[in-house]
N, C-alpha and C positions, 0 to 999 in steps of 0.2 A: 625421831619419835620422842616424847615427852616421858618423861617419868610416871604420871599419874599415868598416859594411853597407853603405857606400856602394862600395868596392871591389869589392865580389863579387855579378856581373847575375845575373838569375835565370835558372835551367837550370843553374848551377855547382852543384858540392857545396863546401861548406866544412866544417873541421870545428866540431863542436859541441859546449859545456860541459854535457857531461852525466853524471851517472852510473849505471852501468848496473851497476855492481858485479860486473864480469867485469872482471879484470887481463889487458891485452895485452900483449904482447915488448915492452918499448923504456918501458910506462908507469912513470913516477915511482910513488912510493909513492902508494895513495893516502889521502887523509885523508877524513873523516866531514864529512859536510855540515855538521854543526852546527859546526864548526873550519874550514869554508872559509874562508882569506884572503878578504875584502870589502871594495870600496870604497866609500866613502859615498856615491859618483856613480851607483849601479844604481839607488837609486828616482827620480830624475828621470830620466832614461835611458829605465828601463819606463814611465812615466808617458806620456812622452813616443809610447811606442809605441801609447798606444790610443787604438781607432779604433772606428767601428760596422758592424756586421754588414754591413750592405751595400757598403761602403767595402770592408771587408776582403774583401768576396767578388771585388769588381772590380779587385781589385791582381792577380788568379789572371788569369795569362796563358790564352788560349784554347790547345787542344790540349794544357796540361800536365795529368799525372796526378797526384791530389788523392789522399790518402791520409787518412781518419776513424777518429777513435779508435773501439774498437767495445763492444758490450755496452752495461751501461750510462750507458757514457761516452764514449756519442753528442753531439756539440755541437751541439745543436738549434737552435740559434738561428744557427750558421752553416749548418745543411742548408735553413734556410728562405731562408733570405740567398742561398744558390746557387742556387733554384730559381725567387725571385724576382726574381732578374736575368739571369735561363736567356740572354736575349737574347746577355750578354755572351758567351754561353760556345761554345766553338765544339769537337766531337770531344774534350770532356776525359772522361777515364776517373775515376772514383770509383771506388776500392780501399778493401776492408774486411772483419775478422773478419765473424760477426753481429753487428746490432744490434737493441736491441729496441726503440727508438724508429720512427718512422714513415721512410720513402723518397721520397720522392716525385720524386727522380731518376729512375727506372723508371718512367715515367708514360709513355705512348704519346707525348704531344703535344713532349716533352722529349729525343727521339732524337736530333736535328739537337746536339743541343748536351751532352748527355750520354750516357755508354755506362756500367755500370755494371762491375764486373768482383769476383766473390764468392770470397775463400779458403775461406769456408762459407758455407753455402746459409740464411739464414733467410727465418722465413714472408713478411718484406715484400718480399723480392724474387724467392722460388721462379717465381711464375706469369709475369714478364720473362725471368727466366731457361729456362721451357719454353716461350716465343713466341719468342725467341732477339733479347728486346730487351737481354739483359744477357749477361756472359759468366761462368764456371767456371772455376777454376783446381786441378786437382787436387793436392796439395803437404803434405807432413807440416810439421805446427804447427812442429816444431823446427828446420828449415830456412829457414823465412821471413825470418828476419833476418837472417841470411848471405847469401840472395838479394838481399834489398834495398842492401846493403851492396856487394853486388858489382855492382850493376846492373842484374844480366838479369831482375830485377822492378822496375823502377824506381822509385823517388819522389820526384815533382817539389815538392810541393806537401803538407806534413805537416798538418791542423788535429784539435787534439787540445783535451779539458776536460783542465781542472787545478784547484788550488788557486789561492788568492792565493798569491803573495811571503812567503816567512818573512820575521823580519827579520835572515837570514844570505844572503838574496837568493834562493832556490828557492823553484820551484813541485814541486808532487808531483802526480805521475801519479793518482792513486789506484785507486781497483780496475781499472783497466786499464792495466796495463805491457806486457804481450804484444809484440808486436812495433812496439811507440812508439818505444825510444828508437833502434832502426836507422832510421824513417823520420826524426825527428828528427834524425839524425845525417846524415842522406842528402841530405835537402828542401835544396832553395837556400832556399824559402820556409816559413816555420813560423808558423803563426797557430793562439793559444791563446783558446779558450772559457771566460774565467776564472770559476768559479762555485764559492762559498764553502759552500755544501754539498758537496761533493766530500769525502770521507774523506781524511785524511794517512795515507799507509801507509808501514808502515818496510821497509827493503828498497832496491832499484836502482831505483824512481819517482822520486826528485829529481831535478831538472832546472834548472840554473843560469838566472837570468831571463836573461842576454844569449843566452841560446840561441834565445829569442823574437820574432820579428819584428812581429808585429803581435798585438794582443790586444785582446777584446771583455769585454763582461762581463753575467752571464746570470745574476742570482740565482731559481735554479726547482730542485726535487726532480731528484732520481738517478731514472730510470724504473726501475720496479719492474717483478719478473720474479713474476706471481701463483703461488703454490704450491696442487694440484690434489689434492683429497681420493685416496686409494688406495683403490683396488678390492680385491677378495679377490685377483684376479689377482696384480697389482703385491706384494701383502704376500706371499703365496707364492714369489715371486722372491726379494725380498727375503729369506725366509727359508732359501728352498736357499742363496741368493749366500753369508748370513751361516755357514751351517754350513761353508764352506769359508776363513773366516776364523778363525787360534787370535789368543790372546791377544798381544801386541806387536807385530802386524802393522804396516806403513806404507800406509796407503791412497791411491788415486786415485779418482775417480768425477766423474760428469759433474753437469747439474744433471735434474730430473722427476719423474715417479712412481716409475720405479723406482731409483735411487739414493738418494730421500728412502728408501723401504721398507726398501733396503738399511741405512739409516741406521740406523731405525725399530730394525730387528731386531739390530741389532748394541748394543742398550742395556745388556745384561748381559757383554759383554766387557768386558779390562782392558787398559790401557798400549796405546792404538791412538795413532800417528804418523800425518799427513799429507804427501805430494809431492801434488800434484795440481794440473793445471795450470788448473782453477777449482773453485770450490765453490759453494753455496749457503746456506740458512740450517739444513739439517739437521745441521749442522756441528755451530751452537752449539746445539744439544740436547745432544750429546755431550761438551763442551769441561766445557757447566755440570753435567755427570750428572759427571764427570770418568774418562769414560769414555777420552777422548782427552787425552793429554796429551804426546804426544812422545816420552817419557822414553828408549826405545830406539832413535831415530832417529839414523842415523851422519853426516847432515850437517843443520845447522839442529834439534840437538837441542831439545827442550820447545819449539816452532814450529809451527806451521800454515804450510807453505811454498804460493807458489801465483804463477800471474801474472795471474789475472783473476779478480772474480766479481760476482755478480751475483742481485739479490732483494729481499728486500723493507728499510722501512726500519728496521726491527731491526736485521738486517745489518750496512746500512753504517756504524749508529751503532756497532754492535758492534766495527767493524775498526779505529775513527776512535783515530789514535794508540795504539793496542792492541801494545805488542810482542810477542803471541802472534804475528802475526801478520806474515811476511815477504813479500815481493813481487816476483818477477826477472821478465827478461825469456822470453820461450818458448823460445830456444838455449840457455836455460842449465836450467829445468823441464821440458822437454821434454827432455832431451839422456838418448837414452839409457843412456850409459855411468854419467850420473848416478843415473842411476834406476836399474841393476841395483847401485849402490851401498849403497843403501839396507837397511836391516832388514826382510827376508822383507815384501818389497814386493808387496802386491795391486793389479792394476788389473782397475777394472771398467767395461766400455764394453758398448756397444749396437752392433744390427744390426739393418738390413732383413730380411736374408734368407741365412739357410744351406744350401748345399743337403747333399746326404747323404753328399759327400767332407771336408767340414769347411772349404769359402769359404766365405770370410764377405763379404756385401755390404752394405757401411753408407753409400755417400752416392749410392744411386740407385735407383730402379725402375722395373726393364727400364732404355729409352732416358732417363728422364725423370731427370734428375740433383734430389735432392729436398737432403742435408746436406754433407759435404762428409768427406775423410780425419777433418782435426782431428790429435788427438793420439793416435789411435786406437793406430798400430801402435810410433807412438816407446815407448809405455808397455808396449804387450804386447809387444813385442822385449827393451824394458827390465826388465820383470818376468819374463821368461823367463831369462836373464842371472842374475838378482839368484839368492844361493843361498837355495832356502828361500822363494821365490818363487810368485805364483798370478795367471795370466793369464788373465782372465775374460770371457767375452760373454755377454751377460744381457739377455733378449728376452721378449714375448710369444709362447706360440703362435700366434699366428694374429692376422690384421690385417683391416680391413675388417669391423668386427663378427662376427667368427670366418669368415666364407666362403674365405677363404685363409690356407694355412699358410704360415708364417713360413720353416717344413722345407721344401723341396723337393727334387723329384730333381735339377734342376739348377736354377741361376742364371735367371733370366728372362731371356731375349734382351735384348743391352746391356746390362745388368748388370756392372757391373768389379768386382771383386775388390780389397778394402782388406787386407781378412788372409788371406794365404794358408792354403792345407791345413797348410803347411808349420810357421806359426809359433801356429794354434791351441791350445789348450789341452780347458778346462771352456767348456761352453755350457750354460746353463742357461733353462729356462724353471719355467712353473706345475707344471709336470709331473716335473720332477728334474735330477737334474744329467746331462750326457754327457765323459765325460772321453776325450779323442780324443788327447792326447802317444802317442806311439809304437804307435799301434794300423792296422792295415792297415786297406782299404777297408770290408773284412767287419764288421770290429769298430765301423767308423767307422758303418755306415750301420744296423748296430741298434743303437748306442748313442741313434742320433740319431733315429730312427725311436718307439722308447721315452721319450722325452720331448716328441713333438710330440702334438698335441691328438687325445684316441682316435679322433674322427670320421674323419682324416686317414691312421691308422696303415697300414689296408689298402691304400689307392692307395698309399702310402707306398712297402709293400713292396712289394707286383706292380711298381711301377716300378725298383726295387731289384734284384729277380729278374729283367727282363726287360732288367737291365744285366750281369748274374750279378755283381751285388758280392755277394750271399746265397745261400745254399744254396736251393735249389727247392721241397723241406716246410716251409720255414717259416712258421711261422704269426706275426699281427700280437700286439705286446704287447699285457696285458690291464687294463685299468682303470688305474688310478692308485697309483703308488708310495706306500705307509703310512710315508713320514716319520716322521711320528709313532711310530713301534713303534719306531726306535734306541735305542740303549741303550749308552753307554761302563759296561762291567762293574767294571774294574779295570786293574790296570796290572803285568804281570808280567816283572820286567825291566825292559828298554828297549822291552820290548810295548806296546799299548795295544791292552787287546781289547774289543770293541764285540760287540754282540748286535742282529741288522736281519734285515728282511724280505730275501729273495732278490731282485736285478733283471737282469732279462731277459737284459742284457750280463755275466754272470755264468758266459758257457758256458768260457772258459779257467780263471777260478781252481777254478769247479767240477772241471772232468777230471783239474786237476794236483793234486784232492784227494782223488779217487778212485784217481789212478792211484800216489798215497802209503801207502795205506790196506793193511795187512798180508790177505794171505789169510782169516787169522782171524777179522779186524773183518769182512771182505766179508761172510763166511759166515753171522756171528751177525745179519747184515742184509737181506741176502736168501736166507737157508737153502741158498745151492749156493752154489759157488765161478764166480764172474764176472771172466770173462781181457779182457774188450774193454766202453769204456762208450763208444757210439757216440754222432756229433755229435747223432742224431735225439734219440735218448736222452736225453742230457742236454739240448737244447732243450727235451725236452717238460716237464723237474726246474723250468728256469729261466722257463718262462713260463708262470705260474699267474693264477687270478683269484683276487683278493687279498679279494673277497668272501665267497667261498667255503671256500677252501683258504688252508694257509698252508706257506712254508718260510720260519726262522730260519737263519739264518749264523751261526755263531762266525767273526769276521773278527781276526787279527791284525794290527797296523800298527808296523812299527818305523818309526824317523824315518832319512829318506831311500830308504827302501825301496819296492817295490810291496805292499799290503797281500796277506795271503792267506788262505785258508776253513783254518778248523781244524776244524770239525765243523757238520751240518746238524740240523734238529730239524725233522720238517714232519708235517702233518693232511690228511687228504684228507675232507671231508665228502659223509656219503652222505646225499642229498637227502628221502630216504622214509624215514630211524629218525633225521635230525640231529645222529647220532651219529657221530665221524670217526678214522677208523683214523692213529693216531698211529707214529711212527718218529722213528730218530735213529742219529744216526754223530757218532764220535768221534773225530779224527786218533789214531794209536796214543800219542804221547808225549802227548796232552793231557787223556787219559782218568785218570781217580782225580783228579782235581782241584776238584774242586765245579762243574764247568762245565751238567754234565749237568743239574740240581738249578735253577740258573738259568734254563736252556733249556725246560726243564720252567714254570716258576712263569711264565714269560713267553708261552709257550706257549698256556698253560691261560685267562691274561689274556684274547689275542687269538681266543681262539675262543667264552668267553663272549661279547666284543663282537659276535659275527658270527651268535649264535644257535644256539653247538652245545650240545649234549644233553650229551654226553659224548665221551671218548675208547674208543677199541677198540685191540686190538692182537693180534700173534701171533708170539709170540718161542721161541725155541729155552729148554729147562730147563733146559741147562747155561746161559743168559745170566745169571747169579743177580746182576750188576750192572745191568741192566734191571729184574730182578724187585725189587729195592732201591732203584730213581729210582719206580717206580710206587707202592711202598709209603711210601715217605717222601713224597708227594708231597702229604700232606693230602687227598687223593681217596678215598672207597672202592674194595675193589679187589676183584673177584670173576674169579675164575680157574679158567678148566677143562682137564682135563691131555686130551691126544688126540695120541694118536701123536708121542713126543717133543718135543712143542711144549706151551706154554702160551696158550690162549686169553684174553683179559685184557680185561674191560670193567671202566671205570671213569666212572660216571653222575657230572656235579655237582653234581643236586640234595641229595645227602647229604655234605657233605662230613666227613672225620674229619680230627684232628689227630695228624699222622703215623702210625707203622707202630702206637700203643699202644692197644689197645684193640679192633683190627678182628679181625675175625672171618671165614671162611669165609664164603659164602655160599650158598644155598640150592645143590643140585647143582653145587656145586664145592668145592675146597679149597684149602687156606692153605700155599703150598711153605715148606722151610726156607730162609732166606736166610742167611747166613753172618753170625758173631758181628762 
């Protein structure tokens, strides 16, 4: 033992050579590990401190709190070491992220001598944790190490995996920096797992050997985190989550099926950044597609920033001295201010369970505490902040092999609340997306209702109406949102106009596009003039079966705006001729623009795929710009004149190329349409 370690008994804090790459008031400059002044006395010194696993487990005073590095840089051969000398141990606490190694601390027979205590819930301690042999600590990731620091979560006792010794005298954290180097700084006692698979990662993981107290050494693999084929489900996720990602974005995500999907589907983006306070190995798909590369990120540009991860051994060869790759502590990747720093920063996280006001429950069900906060809400606060920003929750519909939805009318009894109503955003399932920022109860509970799984929709809403967050006629969404049918048309101005199927939450932009619409357009649309478009009314526009019928949206988007409807194109299929009467409206300034012409050809698409026969119609004589989109439209067109109206069938089994060539049809004729 050293002279100075001989001064300071255990249960003291002293401090510790470490560096965390966070500058405090009063610190010197500081310098880059590999320029650390050294003295030639650290390798006998460290030599000198190691000991073996069960040695090192019995120096741990009884009743002190133990603190294990987590993920996958668990120190396995000291969790076997404590468990094999459980005798010594009397009331000590084990503290820890998850890990994905084994526990065997939460063993029944192991109570007298351990308590376990989880900042996150994984699977090897959930079921100690619902017996109430282990305890929960509810706490946002980027607090923790200012807690320990301060005390009121204490750490007695740090044992953490590392590298060997440079030969500048550090070890490195590797894929686990997270909240190490406060316990490290904290622990009177510090025992290192030394094992030379361990990745070096660049970043605030160095760790000066005199910071070490005692050290073992464990040459064995990093445990690996298995990666799980995706389901259609998960890839649907993935693919709503992607469509709300543009190009430069800064990402966050967790690690499983659905962040791999989300990965998956994100492979045709460009110039994607990462914060995120872990990753996995869907990462390096991306890095090598160079799909990601950093390039517009405002701190830690061309970086992979992160404080933990965890996967397979690709991975950690992938990070091993990699300066892609950078590594902080969780106060400092976690820290929100940090994050809304960032370049139009996405986060995307998980939940248990939403109910139909927009909480979100992510580390419980009902009473049964199952994950934990995490970094859930540092990053959706973070991303909500950031400008240009998207704060995401990305779930299944339905859990327990579909028998329960995910949606509910309320929270499950015991159930707490990680994300408020308040700080939601987009929630996304298989089903579509629900964008809930600034939208009242009403809006919130059919948005959300429209994206939980059809079987659910109807309890959905009676429970909804029988809260009066909904109007009392309304009827449950129908089938499944056609993705698929979107369409970015062009780009007018600072516009960006898009061409989609109608969704259900669609009844505001709908009315304030009706109630835009000149007398005139109304007229040539519904042949009277229409003073009032009632909520029932337009309910019945926006909630269609997408099997059957269709409505197109002209949607405009400026940036930073709310998007808005510029004009509708829809079909209504009549089930006995499979023939479907066709219409369209056009905002007044948006009309003569080729819009119509599109809406039409896209149109015409969607209802071949559905099985129609043809379109119908019945337009006013004076509409000779309707009679012009049906004649151009490559359709034959057979028209019969009846009481100032034009009756207008148009079959696809003949199609013509444009207005040249067609001809009247048998009992009808050919109007003039203007030059």
């Amino acid at each position: 033992m050293s002279a100075w370690r001989a001064m300071v008994p255990l249960g003291k804090t002293r401090s510790r050579s470490i560096s965390d790459g966070i500058p405090r008031p009063g610190d010197p400059m500081p310098m880059p590990p590999r320029y650390h002044p050294a003295t030639m006395t650290w390798r006998s010194e460290f030599e000198a401190k190691r000991t073996t696993p069960d040695e090192a487990a019995r120096r741990i005073p009884r009743g002190h709190r133990i603190l294990l590095s987590s993920g996958a840089s668990e120190p396995l051969a000291m969790v076997e070491a404590l468990v094999r000398n459980a005798e010594h141990f009397a009331d000590n606490v084990i503290e820890h992220l998850m890990t994905l190694g084994p526990a065997p601390y939460v063993q029944e027979c192991y109570q007298e001598n351990f308590r376990h205590n989880a900042f996150f819930i994984g699977p090897n301690v959930r079921r100690a944790v619902h017996e109430g042999r282990a305890d929960y600590t509810p706490v946002f990731l980027s607090q923790i190490p200012g807690l320990i620091r301060s005390g009121r979560m204490p750490v007695d006792v740090a044992i953490v995996q590392c590298t060997p010794p440079d030969e500048y005298g550090f070890v490195n954290l590797g894929v686990s920096v997270d909240i190490l180097l406060a316990a490290i700084e904290s622990a009177s006692l510090v025992i290192a797992e030394v094992n030379p698979n361990v990745p070096t990662l660049f970043g605030a993981g160095y760790v000066k050997a005199d910071a070490i107290d005692l050290w073992i050494e464990n040459d064995v693999p990093l445990v690996e985190a298995p990666r799980h084929e995706l389901d259609e489900a998960a890839l649907e996720i993935g693919r709503n989550v992607a469509s709300l990602v543009d190009d430069g974005c800064t990402l966050q995500m967790g690690i499983g099926q659905i962040p791999d999907a989300v990965l998956r589907a994100l492979e045709h983006h460009r110039d994607l950044g990462v914060w995120t306070e872990m990753f996995s190995d869907g990462v390096l798909d991306l890095i090598e597609a160079g799909v990601i590369n950093g390039k517009n990120k405002t701190i830690h540009p061309g970086k992979i920033s992160s404080s933990f991860a965890f996967g397979s051994k690709r991975l950690y060869e992938a990070v091993d001295r990699n300066p892609t790759f950078t590594f902080h502590p969780s106060d400092y990747i976690n820290d929100p201010i940090r994050i809304a720093r960032q370049h139009r920063m996405v986060a995307i996280n998980s939940a248990l369970e939403v109910d139909l006001t927009g909480q979100v429950c992510a580390d419980s069900i009902g009473t049964l505490f199952f994950s934990g906060i995490g970094g859930q809400v540092d990053f959706i606060r973070g991303a909500s902040m950031c400008k240009g920003g998207t704060p995401i929750i990305a779930m299944r519909s339905t859990a327990k092999g579909g028998q329960v939805s995910r949606i509910a009318p309320i929270l499950s009894p015991g159930a707490g609340v990680v994300t408020s109503r308040g700080d939601v955003r987009f929630v996304v399932t298989e089903y579509g997306v629900a964008d809930l920022q600034g939208k009242n109860i009403r809006q919130r509970a059919r948005a959300l209702i429209s994206i939980a799984h059809p079987d659910f929709r109807a309890e959905l809403l009676n429970a909804a109406k029988e809260r009066h967050y909904v109007f009392h006629f309304e009827l449950p969404p129908k089938g499944s949102y056609p993705a698929h049918s979107e369409r970015l048309l062009r780009t007018v101005g600072a516009h960006k106009v898009f061409l989609r199927p109608i969704r259900s939450t669609d009844e505001d932009k709908l009315t304030e596009f009706f109630y835009s619409l000149s007398e005139t357009t109304v007229y040539k649309r519904y042949l009277h003039i229409t003073k009032r478009f009632s909520s029932r009314d337009i309910l019945a526009l926006v909630n269609i079966d997408y099997s059957s019928d269709m409505t197109l949206v002209l949607e405009t988007q400026e940036p930073g705006s709310e998007s808005r409807i510029r004009g509708i194109a829809q079909y209504f299929k009549d089930p006995e001729t499979n023939f479907a009467e066709v219409a369209f409206m056009l905002a007044d300034a948006w009309q003569g623009k080729g819009f119509g012409r599109e809406m039409m050809k896209q149109l015409i698409e969607v209802a071949k795929q559905h099985g129609v026969l043809g379109f119908t119609a019945n337009i006013l004589e004076t509409n000779l710009a309707m009679l012009q989109l049906f004649h151009g439209s490559g359709l034959p067109v057979e028209t019969t004149r009846r009481e100032g109206c034009y009756e207008v069938r148009m079959p696809f089994e003949k199609e013509a190329q444009g207005i040249e060539g067609l001809s009247a049809r048998a009992g009808g004729e050919r109007p003039e349409l203007p030059a």
